[in-house]
N, C-alpha and C positions, 0 to 999 in steps of 0.2 A: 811156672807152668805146672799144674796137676798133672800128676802121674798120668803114664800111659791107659791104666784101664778109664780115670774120670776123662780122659779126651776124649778114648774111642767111644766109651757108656753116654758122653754129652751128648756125643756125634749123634749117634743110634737111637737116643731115646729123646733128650732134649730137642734136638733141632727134627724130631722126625715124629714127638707126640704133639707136637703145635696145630695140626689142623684136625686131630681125634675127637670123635665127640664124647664117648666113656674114655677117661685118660685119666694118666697119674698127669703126667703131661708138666707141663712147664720147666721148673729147675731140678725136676726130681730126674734122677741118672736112670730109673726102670719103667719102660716104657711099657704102655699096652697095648692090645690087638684092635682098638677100636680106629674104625674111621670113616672120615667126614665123606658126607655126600657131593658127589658130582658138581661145580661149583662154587661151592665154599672157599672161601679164604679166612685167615686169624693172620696175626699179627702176635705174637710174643715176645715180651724184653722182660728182663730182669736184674738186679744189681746186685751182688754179694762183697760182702764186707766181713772185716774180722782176718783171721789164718789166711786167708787163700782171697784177698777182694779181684772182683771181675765185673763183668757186665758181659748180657747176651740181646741181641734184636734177631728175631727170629720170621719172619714173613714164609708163609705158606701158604698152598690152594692145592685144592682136591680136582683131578681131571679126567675123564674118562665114560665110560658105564658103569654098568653094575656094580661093578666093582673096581670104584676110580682108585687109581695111584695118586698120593699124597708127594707133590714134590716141594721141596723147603729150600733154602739158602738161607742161611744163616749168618750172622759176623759176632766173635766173641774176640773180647779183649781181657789182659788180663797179664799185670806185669809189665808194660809199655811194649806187648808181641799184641797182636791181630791174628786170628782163622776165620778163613771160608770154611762154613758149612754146607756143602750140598748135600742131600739127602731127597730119597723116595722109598716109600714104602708102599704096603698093598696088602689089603686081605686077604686069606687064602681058605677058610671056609668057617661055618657056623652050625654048632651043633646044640641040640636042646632047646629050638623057639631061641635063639642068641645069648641063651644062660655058659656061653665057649665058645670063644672067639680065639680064633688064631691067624697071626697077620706072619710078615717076612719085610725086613729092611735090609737096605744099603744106606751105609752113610760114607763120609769122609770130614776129616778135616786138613786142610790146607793152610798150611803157615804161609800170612805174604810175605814173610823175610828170605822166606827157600829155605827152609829149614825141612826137616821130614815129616811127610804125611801120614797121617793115622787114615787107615780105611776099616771099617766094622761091619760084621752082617749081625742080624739079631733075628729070633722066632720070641715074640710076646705072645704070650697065651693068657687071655682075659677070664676068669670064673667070678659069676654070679652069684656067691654063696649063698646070700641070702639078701633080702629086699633091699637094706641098706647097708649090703657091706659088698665090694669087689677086691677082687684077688687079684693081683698081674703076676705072671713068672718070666723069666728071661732065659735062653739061652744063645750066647754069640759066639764072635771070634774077634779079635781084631789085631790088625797088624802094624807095628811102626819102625818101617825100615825091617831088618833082617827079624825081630825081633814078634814073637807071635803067642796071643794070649786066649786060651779058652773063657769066658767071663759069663756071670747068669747075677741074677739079681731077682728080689721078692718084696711085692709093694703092696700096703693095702689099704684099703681107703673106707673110711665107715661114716654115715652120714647122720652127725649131731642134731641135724632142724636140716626144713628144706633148704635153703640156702647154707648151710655151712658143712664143709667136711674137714674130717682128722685123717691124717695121710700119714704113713710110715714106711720106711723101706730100708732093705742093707741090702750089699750088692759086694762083688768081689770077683776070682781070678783065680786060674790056678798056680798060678808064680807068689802067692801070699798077700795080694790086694786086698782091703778090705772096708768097706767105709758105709755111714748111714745117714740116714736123712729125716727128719721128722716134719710136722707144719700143717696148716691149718689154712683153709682153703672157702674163703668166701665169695657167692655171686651175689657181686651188685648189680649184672641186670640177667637174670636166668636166660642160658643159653648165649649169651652176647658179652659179657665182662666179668672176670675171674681175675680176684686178689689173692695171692698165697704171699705168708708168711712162714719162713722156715731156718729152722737149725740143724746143723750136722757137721762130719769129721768126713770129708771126702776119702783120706785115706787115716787106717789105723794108727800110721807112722807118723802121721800129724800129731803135734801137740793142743794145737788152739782149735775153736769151733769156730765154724764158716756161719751167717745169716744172711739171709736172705728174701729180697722184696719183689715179687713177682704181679705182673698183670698180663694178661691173655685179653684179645678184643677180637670176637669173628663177625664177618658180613660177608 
């Protein structure tokens, strides 16, 4: 099992960036403020291999007005254990023409073995830096069993050609968590299907590097 902050940061950002339309979004652990219109559904899975191998199928849909909430369920395996991912998030305002986005999640993950549950809250704040580069920032919490963690993370994403992007991110905890993530992000049908390939060290106290093969599909 990944440490507790890559469970709660999966929960939070993983299973809860799957319906975003600006997003680091898929396997990366730092989540952005962006999200989908009223509607919308995606579909995300991903498989990791190497240190730490898993798999995640992620299904989500955007509900509401103006400003619809993103609810997700998610299933990750990994180790021969299983989690429910529930999860909703929600915009909470935009500033500058949308060059500052800032959202608010709930997540959880639930072990079906009955084991103890991580719940996470997180504030992602999305910057526009410039045409082809965006910022995410994180700051959360999350709890597992008695056990309770301040956690933020920092992702950023810069756009090589129209269809491809370089994504980077580290993330961590105030109990000495620490871990990053790199990879490279291409649409095969703009707006509609996203390939990421990526590497990183979920946590610093890891020895091996984790890879990973991601696909996002929305309608």
């Amino acid at each position: 099992m990944k440490t507790v902050l890559i469970a709660a940061a999966a929960a939070a950002a993983a299973f809860l960036a799957c319906a975003s339309g600006a997003r680091a979004g898929g396997p990366y652990v730092v989540d952005d403020a962006g999200t989908a219109p009223a509607g919308r559904c995606q579909i995300e899975t991903w498989v990791t291999r190497g240190h730490d191998p898993g798999w995640v199928v992620a299904p989500a849909c955007a509900v509401g007005g103006a400003r619809p909430v993103e609810l997700t369920l998610g299933l990750r395996g990994q180790g021969g254990a299983t989690w429910l991912g529930p999860a909703a998030k929600r915009g909470l305002a935009d500033f500058g023409d949308g060059r500052l986005t800032l959202a608010a999640s709930l997540a959880a993950e639930v072990p079906t073995d009955g084991g103890p549950t991580v719940v996470a809250v997180n504030l992602p704040l999305t910057i526009q830096a410039a045409d082809a580069v965006l910022l995410h920032l994180n700051l959360g919490w999350s709890k597992e069993g008695d056990v309770g963690r301040a956690t933020w993370g920092l992702n950023a994403e810069h756009r090589l050609a129209p269809r491809l992007w370089a994504v980077a991110e580290t993330h961590g905890d105030d109990r000495g968590g620490r871990g990053w993530q790199a990879g490279l992000r291409y649409a095969l049908a703009p707006d509609r299907l996203d390939l990421d390939l990526t590497v990183g060290r979920p946590d610093r106290a890891d020895d091996g590097l984790t890879w990973t093969l991601a696909l996002a599909a929305a309608f």
